[in-house]
GUDRENGU-461933 format. One line per field, with one value per atom (N, C-alpha, C): x negated, y, z; residue in one letter. Coordinates in Angstrom, 3 decimals, decimal comma. Each point is the difference from the previous one (the first is absolute). Example, Ala and Ser with C-alpha at 12.3 -4.5 7.8 and 13.67 -1.06 7.14 Angstrom:
# residues 2
X	-13,190 | 0,890 | -0,900 | 0,350 | -0,820 | 0,770 .
Y	-5,690 | 1,190 | 1,200 | 1,050 | 1,190 | 1,090 .
Z	7,800 | 0,000 | 0,000 | -0,720 | 0,060 | 0,730 .
aa	A | A | A | S | S | S .
***
This chain:
# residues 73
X	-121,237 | 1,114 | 0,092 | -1,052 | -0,041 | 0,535 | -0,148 | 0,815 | 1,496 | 0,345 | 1,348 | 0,917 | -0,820 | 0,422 | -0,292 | -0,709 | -0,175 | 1,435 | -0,194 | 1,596 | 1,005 | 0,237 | 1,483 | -0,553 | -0,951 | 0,591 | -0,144 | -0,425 | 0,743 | 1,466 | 0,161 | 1,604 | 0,586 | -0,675 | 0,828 | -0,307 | -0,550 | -0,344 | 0,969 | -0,064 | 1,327 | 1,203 | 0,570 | 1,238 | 0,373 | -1,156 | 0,065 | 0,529 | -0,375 | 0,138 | 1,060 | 0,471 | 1,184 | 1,396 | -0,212 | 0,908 | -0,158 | -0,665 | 0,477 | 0,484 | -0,475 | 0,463 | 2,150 | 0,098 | 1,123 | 0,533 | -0,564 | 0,457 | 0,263 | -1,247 | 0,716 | 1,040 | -0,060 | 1,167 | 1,448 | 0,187 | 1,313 | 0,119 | -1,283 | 0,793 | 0,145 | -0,409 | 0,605 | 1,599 | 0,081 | 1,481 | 1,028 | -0,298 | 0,667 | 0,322 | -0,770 | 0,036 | 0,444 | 0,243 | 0,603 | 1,609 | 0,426 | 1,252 | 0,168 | -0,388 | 0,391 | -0,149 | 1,017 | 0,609 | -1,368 | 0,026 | -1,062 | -1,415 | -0,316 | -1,269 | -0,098 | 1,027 | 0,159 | -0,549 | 1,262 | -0,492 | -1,497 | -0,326 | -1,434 | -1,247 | 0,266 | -0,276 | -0,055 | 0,988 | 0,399 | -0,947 | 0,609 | -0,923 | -1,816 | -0,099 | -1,365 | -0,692 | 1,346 | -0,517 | 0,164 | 0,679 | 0,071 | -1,522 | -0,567 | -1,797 | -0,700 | 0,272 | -0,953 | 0,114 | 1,638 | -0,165 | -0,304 | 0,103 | -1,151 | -1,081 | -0,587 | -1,681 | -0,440 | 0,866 | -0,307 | 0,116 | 0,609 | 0,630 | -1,138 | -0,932 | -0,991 | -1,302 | -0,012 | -1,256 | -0,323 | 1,586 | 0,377 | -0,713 | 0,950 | -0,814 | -1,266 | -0,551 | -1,505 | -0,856 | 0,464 | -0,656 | -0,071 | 1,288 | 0,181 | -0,805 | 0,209 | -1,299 | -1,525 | -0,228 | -1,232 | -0,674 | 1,072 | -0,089 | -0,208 | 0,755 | 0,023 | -1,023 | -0,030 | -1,629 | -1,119 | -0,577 | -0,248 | -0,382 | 0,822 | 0,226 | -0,253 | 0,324 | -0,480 | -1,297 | -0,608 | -1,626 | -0,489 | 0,664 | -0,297 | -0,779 | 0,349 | -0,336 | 0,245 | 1,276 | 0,810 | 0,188 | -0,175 | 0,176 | 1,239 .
Y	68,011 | 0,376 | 1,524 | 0,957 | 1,253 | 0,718 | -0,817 | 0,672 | 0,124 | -1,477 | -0,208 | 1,335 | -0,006 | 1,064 | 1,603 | 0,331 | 0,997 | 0,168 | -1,221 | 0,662 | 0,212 | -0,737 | -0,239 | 1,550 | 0,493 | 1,361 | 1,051 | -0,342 | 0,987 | -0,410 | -0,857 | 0,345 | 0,322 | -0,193 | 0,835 | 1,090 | 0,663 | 1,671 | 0,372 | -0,729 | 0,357 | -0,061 | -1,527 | -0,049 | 1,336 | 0,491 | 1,350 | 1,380 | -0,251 | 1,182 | 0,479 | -1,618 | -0,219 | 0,696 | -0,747 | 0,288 | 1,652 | 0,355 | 1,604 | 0,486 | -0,307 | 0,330 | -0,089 | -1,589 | -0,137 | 1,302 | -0,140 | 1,067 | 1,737 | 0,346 | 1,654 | -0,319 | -1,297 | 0,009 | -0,100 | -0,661 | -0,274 | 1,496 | 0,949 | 0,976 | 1,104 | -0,089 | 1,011 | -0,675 | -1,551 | -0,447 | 0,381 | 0,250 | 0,806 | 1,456 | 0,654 | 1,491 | -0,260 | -0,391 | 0,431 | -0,374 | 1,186 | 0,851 | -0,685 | -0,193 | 0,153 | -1,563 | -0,662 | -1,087 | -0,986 | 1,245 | -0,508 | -0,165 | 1,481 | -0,580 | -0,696 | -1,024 | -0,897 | -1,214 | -0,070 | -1,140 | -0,435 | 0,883 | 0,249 | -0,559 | 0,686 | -0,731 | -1,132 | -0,775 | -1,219 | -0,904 | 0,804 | -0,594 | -0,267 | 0,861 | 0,047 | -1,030 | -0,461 | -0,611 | -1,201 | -0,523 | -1,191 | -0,406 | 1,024 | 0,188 | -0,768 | 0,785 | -0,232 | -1,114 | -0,374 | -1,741 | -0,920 | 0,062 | -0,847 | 0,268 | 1,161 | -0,115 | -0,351 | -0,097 | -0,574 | -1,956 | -0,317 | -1,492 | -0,541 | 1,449 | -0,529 | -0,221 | 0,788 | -0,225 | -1,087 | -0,981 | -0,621 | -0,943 | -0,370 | -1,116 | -0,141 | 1,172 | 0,038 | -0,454 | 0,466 | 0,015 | -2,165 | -0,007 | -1,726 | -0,687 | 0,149 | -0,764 | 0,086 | 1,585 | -0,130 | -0,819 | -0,064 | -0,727 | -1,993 | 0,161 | -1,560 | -0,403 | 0,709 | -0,054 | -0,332 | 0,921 | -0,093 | -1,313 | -0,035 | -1,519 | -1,269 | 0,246 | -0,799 | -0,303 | 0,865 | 0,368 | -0,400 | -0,008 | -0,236 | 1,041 | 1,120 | 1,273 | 0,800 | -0,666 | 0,922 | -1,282 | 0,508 | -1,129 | 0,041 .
Z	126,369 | 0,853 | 0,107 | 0,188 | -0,275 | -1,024 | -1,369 | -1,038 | 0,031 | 0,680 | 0,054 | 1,250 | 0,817 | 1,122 | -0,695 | -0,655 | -0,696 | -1,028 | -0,546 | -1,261 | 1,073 | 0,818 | 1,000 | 0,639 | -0,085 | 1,163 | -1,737 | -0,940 | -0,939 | -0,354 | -0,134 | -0,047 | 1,292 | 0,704 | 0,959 | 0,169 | -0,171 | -0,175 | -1,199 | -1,330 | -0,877 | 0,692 | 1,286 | 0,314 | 0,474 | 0,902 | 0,731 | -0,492 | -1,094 | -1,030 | -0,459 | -0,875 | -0,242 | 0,862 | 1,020 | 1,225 | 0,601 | 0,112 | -0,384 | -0,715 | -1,098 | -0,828 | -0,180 | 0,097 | 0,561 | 1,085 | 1,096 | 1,143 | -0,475 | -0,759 | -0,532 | -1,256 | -0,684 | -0,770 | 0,844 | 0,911 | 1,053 | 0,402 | 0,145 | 0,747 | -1,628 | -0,786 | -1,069 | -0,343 | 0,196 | -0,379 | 0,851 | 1,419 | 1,041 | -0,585 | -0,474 | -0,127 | -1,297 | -0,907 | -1,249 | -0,143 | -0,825 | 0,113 | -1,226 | -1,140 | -1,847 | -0,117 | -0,630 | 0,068 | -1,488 | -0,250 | -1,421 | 0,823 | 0,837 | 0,775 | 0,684 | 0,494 | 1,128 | -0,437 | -1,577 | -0,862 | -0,104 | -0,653 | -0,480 | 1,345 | 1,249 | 0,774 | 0,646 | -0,581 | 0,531 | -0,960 | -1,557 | -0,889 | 0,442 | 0,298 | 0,912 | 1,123 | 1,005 | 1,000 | -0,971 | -0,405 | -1,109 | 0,131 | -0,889 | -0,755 | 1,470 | 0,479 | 1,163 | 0,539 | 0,527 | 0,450 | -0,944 | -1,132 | -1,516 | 0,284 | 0,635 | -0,423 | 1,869 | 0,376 | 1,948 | -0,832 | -0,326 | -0,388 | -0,869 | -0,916 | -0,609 | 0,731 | 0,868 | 0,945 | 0,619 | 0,716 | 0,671 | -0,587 | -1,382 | -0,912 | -0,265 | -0,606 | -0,173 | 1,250 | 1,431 | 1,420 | 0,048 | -0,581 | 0,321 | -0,658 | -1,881 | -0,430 | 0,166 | 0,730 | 0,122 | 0,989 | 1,076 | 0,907 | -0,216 | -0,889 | -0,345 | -1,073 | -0,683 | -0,787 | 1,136 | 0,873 | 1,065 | 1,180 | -0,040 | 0,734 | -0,790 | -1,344 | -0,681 | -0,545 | 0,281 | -0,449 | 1,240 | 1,389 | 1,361 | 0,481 | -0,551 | 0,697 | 1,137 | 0,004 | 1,224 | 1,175 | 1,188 | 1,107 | 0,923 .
aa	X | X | X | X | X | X | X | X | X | X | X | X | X | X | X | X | X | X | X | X | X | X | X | X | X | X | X | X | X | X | X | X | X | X | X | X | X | X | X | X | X | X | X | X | X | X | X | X | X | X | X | X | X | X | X | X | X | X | X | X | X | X | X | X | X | X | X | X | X | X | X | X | X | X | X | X | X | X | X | X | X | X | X | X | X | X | X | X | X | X | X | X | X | X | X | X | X | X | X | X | X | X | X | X | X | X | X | X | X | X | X | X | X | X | X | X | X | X | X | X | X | X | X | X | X | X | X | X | X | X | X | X | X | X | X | X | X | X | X | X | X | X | X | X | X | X | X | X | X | X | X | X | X | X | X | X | X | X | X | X | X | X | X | X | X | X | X | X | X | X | X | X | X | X | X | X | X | X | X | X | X | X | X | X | X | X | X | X | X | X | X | X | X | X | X | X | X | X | X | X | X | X | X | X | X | X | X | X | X | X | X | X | X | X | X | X | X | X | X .
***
């Protein structure tokens, strides 16, 4: 059960990350003027909600692996 609580607080230390990450991206998309750097930014948060969506998944099967091994309670 320890291992299982161990991965669940690393991905959540990644969710954490992530999500700042998000947050100084929202505020450079506020401050930009150039229609190309805006893009580009947007292009950006894209990245990031894919690699938040990948964590998600990964966080789930590990979880269900987990449970299935009867590790996690």
């Amino acid at each position: 059960m320890r291992r299982c609580r161990q991965q669940g607080y690393g991905a959540g230390q990644h969710m954490a990350s992530l999500r700042r990450e998000l947050i100084e991206l929202d505020a450079r998309i506020d401050e930009a003027l150039d229609d190309t750097l805006l893009e580009a930014l947007f292009y950006e948060r894209i990245s990031i909600n894919r690699r938040i969506s990948a964590v998600i998944l990964q966080a789930k099967a590990e979880q269900a692996a987990c449970q299935e091994k009867g590790e996690c309670g």
